[in-house]
LOVEXTOR-587148 format. One record per atom (N, C-alpha, C): residue number from 1; atom name; z, x negated, y negated. Coordinates in steps of 0.05 Angstrom, whole numbers. Atoms other than C-alpha are relative to their C-alpha. Layout:
# residues N
<NUM, 'CA', <Z, X, Y>>
...
//
This chain:
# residues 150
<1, 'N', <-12, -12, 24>>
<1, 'CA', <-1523, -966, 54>>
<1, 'C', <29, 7, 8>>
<2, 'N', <-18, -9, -5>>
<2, 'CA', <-1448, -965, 50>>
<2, 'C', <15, 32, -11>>
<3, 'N', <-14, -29, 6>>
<3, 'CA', <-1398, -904, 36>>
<3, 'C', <-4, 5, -23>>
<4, 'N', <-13, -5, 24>>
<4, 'CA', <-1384, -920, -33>>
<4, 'C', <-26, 6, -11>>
<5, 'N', <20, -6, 11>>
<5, 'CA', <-1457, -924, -44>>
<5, 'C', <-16, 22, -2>>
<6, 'N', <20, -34, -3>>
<6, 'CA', <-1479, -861, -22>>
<6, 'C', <15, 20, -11>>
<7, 'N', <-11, -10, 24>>
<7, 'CA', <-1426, -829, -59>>
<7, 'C', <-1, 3, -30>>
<8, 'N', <8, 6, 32>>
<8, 'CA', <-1441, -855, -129>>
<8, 'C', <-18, 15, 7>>
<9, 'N', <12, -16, 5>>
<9, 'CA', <-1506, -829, -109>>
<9, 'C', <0, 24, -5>>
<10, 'N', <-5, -29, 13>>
<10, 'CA', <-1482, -760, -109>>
<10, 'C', <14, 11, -9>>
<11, 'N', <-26, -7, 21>>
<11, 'CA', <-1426, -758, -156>>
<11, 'C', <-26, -2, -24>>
<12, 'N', <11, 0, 25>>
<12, 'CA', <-1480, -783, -208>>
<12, 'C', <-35, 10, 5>>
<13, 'N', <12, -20, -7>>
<13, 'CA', <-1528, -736, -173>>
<13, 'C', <10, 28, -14>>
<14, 'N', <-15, -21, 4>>
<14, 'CA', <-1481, -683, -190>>
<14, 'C', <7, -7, -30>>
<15, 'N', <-5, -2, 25>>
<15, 'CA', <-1464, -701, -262>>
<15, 'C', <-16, -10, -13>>
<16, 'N', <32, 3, 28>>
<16, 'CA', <-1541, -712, -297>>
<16, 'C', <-7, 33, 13>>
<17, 'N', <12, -19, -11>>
<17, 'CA', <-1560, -653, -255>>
<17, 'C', <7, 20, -20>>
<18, 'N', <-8, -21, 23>>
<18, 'CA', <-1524, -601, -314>>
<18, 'C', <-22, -12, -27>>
<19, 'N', <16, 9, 26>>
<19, 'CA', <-1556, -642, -368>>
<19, 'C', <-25, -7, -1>>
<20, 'N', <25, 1, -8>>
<20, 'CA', <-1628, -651, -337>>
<20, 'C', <-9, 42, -3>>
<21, 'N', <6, -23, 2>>
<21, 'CA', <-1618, -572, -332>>
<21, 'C', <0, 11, -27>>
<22, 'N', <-2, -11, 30>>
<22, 'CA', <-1599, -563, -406>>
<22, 'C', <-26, -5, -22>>
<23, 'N', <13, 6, 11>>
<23, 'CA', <-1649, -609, -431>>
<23, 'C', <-29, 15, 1>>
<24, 'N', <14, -20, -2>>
<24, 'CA', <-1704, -571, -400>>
<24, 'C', <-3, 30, -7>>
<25, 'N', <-11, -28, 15>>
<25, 'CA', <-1670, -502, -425>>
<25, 'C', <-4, -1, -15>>
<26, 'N', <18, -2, 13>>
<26, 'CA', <-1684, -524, -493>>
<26, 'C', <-21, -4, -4>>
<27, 'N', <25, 2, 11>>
<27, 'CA', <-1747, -546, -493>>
<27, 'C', <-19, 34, 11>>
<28, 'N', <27, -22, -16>>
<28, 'CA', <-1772, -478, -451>>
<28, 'C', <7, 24, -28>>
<29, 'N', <-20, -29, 19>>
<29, 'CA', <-1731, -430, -510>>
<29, 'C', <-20, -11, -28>>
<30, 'N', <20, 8, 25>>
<30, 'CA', <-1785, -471, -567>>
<30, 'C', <-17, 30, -1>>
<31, 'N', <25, -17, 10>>
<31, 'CA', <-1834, -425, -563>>
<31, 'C', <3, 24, 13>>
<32, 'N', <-11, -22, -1>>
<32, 'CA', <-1789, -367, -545>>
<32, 'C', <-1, 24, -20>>
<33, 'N', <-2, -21, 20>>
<33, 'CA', <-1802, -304, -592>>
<33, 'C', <22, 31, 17>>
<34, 'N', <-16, -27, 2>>
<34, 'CA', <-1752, -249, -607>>
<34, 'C', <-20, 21, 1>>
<35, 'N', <14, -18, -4>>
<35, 'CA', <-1784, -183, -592>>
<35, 'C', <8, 27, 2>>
<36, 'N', <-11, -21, -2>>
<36, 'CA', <-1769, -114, -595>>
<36, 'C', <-16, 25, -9>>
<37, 'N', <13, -24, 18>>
<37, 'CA', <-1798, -38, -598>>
<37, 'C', <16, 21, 1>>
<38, 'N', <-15, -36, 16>>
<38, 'CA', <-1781, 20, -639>>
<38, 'C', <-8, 19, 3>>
<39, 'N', <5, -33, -10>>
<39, 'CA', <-1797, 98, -628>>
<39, 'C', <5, 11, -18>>
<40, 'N', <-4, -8, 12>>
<40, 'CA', <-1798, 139, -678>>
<40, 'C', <-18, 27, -9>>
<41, 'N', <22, -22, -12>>
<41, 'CA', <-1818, 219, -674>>
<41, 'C', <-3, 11, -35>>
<42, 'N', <-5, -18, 19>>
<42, 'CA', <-1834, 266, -734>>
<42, 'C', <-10, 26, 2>>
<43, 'N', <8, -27, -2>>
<43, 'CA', <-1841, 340, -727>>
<43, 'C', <-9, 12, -22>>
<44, 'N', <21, -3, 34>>
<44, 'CA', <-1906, 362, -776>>
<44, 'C', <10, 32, -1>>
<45, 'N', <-5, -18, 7>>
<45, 'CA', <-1882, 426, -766>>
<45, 'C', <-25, 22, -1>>
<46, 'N', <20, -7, 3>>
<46, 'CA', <-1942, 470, -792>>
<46, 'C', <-18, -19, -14>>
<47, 'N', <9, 16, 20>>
<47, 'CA', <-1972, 411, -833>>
<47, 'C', <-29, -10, 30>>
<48, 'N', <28, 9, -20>>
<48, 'CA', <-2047, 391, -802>>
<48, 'C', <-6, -16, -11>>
<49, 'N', <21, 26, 0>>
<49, 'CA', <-2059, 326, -841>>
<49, 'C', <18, -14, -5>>
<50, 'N', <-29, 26, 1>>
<50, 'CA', <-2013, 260, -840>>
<50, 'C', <-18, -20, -8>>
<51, 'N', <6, 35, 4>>
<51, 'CA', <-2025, 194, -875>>
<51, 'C', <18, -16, -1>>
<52, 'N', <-22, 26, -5>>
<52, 'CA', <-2000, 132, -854>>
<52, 'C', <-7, -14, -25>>
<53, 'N', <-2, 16, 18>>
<53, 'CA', <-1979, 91, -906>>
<53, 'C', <21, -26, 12>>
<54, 'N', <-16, 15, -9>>
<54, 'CA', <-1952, 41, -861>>
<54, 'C', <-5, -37, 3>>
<55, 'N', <7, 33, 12>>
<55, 'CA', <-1979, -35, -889>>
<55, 'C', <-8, -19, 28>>
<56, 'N', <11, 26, -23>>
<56, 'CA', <-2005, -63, -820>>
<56, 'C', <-14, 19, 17>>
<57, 'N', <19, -11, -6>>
<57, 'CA', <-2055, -52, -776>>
<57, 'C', <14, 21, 25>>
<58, 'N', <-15, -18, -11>>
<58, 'CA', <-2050, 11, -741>>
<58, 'C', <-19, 14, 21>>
<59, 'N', <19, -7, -18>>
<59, 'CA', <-2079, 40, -677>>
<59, 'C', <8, 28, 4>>
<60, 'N', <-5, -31, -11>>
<60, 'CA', <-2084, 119, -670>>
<60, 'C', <-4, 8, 17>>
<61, 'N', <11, -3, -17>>
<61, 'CA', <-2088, 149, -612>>
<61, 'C', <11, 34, -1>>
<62, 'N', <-4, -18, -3>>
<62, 'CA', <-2087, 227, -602>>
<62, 'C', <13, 12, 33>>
<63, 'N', <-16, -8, -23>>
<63, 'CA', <-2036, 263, -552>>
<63, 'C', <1, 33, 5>>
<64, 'N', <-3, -24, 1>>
<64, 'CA', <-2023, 334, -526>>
<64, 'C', <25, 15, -14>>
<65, 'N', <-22, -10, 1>>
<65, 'CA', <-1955, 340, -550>>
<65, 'C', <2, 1, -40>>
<66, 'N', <0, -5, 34>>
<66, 'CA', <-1938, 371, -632>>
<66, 'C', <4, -9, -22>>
<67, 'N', <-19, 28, 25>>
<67, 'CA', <-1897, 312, -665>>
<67, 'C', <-20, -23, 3>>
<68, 'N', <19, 22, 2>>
<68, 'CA', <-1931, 247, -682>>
<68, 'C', <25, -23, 3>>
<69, 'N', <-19, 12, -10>>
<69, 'CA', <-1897, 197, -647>>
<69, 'C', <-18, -35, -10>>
<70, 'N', <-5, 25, 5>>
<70, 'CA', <-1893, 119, -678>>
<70, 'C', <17, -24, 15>>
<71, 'N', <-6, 19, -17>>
<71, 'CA', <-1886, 58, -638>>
<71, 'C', <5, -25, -20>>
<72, 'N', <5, 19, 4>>
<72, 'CA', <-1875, -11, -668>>
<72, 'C', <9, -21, 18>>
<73, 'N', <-12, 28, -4>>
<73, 'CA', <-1875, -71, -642>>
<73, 'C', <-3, -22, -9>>
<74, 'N', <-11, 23, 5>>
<74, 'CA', <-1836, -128, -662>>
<74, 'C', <0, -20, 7>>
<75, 'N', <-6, 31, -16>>
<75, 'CA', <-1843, -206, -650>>
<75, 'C', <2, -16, -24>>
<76, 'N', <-5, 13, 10>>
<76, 'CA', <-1815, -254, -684>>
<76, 'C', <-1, -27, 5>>
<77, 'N', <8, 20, -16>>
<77, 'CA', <-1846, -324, -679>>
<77, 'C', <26, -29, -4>>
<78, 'N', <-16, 14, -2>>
<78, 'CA', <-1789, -365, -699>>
<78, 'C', <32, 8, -15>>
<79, 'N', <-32, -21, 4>>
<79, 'CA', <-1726, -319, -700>>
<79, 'C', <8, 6, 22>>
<80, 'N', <-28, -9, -26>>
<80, 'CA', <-1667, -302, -654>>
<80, 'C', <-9, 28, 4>>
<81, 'N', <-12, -26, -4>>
<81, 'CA', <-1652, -244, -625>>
<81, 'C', <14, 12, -19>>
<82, 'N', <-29, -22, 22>>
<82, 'CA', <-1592, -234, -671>>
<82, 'C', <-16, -1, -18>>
<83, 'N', <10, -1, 30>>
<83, 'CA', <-1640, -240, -731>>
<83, 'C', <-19, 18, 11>>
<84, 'N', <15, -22, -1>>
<84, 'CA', <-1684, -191, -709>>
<84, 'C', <18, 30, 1>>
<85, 'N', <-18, -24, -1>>
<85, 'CA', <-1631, -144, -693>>
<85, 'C', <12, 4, -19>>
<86, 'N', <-16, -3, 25>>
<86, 'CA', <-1590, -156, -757>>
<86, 'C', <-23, 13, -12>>
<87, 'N', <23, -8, 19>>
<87, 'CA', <-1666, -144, -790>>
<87, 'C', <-6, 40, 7>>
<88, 'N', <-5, -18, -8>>
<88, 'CA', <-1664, -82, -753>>
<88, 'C', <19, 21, -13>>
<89, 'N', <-44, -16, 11>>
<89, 'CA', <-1581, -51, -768>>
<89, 'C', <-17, 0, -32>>
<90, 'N', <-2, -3, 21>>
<90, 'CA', <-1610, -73, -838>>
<90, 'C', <-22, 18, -15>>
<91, 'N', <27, -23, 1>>
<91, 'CA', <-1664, -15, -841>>
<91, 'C', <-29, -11, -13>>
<92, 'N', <33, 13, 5>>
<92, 'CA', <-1727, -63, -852>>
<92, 'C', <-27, 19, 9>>
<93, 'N', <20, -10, -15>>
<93, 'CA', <-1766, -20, -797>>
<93, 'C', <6, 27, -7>>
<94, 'N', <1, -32, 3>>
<94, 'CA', <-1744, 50, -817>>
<94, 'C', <-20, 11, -17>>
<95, 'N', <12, -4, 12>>
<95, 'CA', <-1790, 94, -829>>
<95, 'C', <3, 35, -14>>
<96, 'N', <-13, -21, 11>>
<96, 'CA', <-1786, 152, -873>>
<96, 'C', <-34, 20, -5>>
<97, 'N', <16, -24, 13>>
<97, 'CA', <-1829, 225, -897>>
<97, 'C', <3, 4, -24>>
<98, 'N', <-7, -17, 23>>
<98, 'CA', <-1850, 259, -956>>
<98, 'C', <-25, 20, 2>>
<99, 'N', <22, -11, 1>>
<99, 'CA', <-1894, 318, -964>>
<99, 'C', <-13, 2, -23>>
<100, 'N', <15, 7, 24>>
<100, 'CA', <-1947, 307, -1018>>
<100, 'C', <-30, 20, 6>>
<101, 'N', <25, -14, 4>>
<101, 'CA', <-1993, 367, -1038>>
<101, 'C', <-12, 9, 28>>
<102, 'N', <1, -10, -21>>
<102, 'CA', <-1990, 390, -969>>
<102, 'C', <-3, -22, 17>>
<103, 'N', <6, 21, -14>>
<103, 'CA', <-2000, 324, -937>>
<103, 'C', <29, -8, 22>>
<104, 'N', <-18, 13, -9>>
<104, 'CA', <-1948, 297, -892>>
<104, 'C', <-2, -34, 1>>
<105, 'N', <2, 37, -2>>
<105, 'CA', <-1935, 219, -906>>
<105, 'C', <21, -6, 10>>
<106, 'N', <-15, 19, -20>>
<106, 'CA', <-1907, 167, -861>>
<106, 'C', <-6, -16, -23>>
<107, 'N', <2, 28, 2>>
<107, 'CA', <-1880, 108, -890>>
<107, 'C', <14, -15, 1>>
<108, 'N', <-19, 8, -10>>
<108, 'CA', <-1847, 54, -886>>
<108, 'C', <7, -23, -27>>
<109, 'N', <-5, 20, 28>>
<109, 'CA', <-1809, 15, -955>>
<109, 'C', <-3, -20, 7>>
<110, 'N', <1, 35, -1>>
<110, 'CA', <-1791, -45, -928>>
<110, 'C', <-21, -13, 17>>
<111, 'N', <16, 17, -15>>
<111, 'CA', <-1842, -66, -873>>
<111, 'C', <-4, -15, -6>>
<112, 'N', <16, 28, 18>>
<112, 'CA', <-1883, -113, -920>>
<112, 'C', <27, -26, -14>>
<113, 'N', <-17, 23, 13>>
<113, 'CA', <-1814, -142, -943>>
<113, 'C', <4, -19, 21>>
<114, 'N', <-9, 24, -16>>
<114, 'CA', <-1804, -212, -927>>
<114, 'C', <27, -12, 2>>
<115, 'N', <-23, 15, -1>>
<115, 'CA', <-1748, -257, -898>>
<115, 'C', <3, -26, -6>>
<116, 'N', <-6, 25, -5>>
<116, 'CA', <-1718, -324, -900>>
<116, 'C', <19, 0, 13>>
<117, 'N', <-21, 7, -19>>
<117, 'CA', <-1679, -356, -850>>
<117, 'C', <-2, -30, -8>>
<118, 'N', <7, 25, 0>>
<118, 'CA', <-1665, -429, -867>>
<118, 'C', <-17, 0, -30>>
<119, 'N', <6, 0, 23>>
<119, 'CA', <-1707, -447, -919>>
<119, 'C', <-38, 5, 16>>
<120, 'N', <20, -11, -16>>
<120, 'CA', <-1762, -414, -867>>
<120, 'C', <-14, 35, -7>>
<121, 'N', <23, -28, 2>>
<121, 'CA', <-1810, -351, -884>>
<121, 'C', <-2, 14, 34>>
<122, 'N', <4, -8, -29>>
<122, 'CA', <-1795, -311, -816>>
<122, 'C', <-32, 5, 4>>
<123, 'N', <37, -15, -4>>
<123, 'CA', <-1868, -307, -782>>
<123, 'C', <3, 31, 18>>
<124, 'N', <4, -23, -14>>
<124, 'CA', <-1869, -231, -757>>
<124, 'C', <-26, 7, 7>>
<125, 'N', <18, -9, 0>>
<125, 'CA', <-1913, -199, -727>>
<125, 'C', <6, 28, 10>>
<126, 'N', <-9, -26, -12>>
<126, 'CA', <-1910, -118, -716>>
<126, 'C', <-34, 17, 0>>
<127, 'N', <22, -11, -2>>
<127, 'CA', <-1960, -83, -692>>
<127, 'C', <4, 29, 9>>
<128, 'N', <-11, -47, 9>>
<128, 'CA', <-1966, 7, -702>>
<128, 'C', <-14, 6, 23>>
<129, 'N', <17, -30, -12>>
<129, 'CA', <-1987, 56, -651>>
<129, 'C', <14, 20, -3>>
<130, 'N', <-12, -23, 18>>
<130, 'CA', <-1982, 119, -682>>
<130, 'C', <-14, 25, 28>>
<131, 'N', <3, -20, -14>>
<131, 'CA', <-1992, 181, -631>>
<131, 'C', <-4, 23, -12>>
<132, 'N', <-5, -19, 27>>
<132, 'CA', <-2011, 239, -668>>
<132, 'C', <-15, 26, 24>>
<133, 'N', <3, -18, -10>>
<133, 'CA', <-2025, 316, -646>>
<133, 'C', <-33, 0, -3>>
<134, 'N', <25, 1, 2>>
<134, 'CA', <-2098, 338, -621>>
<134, 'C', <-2, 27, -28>>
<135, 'N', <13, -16, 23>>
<135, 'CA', <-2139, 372, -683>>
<135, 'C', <24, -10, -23>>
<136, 'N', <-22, 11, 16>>
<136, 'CA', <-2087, 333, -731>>
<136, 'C', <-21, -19, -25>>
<137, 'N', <6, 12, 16>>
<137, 'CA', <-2128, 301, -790>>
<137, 'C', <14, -25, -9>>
<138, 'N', <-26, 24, 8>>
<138, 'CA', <-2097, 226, -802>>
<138, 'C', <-15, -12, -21>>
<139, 'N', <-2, 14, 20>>
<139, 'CA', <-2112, 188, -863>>
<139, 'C', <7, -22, -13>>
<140, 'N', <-7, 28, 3>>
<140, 'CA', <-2113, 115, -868>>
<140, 'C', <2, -7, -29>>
<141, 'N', <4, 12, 27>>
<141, 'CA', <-2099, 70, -932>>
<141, 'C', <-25, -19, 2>>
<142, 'N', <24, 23, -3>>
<142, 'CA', <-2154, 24, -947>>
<142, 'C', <-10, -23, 10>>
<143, 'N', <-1, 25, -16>>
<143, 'CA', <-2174, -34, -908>>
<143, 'C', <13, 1, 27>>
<144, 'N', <-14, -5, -41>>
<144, 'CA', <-2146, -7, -838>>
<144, 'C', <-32, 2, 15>>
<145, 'N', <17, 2, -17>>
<145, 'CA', <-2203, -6, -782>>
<145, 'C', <-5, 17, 3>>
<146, 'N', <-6, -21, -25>>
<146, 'CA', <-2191, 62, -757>>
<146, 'C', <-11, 26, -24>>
<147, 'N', <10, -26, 13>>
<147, 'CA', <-2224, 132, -775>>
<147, 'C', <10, 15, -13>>
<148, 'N', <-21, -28, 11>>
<148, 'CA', <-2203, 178, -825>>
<148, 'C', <9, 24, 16>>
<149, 'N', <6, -20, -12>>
<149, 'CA', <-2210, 234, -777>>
<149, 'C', <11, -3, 31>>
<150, 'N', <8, -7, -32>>
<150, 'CA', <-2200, 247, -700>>
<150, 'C', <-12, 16, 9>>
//
């Protein structure tokens, strides 16, 4: 093998080698989901019963501490980053109070609203853990899994 030949080999070693790396970069970013979780506390104050009104399935779990603390998490099966984050800034996931007849409600307006990206139905998926104070009465909507009661 002469000079020139063993050079080509690694000049055109050296220039597929970027584009063998790229090509494999997108195919590994396909089935890449955006992801992200939120925190969110509310202080019941004197209030001893909370219902979630929060449109997806929701896992309670009882804590020692007085506020009822809200987790979600976020995945988005064929969305960016920046579209989750824009979905974010644009208060999709906020969740808000009201007290009703002594009740304290969690909820959340937009959750159930949908997007489009493209001429695409974003697939989300968010899934609740709600943290709530011991001796705290919680109150599901209909069709959730989880006990009226703790």
């Amino acid at each position: 093998m002469n000079n020139s030949t063993h050079f080509f080999r690694i000049a055109l070693t050296f220039l597929l080698l970027p584009l063998t790396i790229l090509s494999f970069g997108q195919q590994g970013n396909v089935n890449v989901m955006a992801e992200k979780v939120l925190v969110k506390s509310f202080n019941l104050h004197t209030t001893e019963v909370v219902s979630l009104e929060l449109g997806e399935p929701i896992d309670v779990q009882t804590w020692s501490k007085s506020t009822v603390r809200i987790q979600l998490n976020i995945a988005l099966a064929n969305g960016t980053e920046t579209t989750l984050k824009s979905l974010v800034q644009s208060g999709k996931y906020n969740l808000k109070y009201r007290i009703e007849d002594g009740v304290y409600v969690i909820y959340g307006p937009d959750l159930r609203k949908q997007y489009e990206v493209g001429n695409a139905l974003l697939k989300e998926n968010v899934s609740v853990t709600v943290f709530v104070p011991e001796n705290v009465l919680v109150l599901m909507p209909e069709g959730t899994n989880e006990p009226e009661s703790l």
